[in-house]
N, C-alpha and C positions, 0 to 999 in steps of 0.2 A: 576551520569551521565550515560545516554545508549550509549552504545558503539557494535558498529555493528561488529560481529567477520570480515566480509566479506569486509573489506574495511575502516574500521569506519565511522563518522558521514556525512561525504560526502556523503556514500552509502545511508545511510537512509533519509539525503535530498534528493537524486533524487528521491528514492520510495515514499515516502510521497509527493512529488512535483508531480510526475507523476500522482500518486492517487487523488490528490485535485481538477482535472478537471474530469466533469459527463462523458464528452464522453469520455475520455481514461477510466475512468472504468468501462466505459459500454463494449468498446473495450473487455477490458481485461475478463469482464464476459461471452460476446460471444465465445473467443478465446479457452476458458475453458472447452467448449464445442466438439470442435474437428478445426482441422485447416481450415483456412478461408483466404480468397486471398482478399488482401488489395482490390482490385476491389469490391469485393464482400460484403465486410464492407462498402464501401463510398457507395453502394445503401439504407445502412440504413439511412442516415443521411444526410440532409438538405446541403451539403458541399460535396465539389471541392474533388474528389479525391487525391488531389495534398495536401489539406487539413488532409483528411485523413493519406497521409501517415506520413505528421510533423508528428500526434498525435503517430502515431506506432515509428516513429523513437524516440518521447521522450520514451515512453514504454521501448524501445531496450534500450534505454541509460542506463535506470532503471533496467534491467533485467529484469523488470515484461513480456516480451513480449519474444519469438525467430523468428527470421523473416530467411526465404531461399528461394530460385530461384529455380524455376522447369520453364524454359522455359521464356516466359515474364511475367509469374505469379511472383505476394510477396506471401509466403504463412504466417500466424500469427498464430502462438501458444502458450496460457501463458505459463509461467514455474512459475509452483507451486512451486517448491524450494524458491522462491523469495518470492511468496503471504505466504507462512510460516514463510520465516524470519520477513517480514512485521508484523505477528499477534504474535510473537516470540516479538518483539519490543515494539509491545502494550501490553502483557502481564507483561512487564515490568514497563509500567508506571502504568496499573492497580495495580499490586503489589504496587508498590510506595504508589499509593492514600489509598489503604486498609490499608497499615500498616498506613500512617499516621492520617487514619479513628479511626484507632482501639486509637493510642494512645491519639488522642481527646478524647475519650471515656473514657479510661483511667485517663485521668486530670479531668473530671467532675465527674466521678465516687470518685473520692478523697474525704472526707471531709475537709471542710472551718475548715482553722488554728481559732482555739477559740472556736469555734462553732458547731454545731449539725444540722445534717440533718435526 
């Protein structure tokens, strides 16, 4: 079982919950770029500002995102620390699948009790 040092599995539902919708990780791909004012994200996208900011506020819940106040601006920044733990997590299940790639491989590579291959 994966186990999220930061929280445990709670943590890694939110991030993987947050990641499963296109526009917050489109969000979070823009954001990666340099900081962006939730205003100025909702003119991407076919939706309500009001809209926009749900998707950032799940992000924040997630830590995929840091949100601050400079005036009546939201400003949006991903934190990488977070998209690392994220691919930190998947690495894990990759591992998982390879080892248990390898020792399928393993059983067929066996010879048949009685028998000759």
């Amino acid at each position: 079982m994966v186990v999220d040092r930061n929280g445990g599995e709670e943590h890694a539902d939110r991030i993987f919950r947050a990641l499963a919708d296109r526009t917050r990780r489109d969000i979070v791909r823009r954001a990666m770029h340099g900081t962006l004012s939730v205003s100025g994200l909702a003119r991407g996208y076919p939706m309500s500002t009001t809209a926009v900011q749900k998707h950032v506020a799940i992000l924040e819940e997630a830590g995929l995102v840091h949100r601050t106040r400079r005036g009546r601006e939201h400003l949006v920044q991903t934190r990488i620390d977070t998209i690392a733990e994220a691919r930190r997590l998947l690495g894990e299940f990759e591992q998982l699948w390879r080892d248990r790639l390898d020792r399928i491989g393993d059983v067929l590579a066996e010879p048949e009790p009685g028998g000759s291959r």
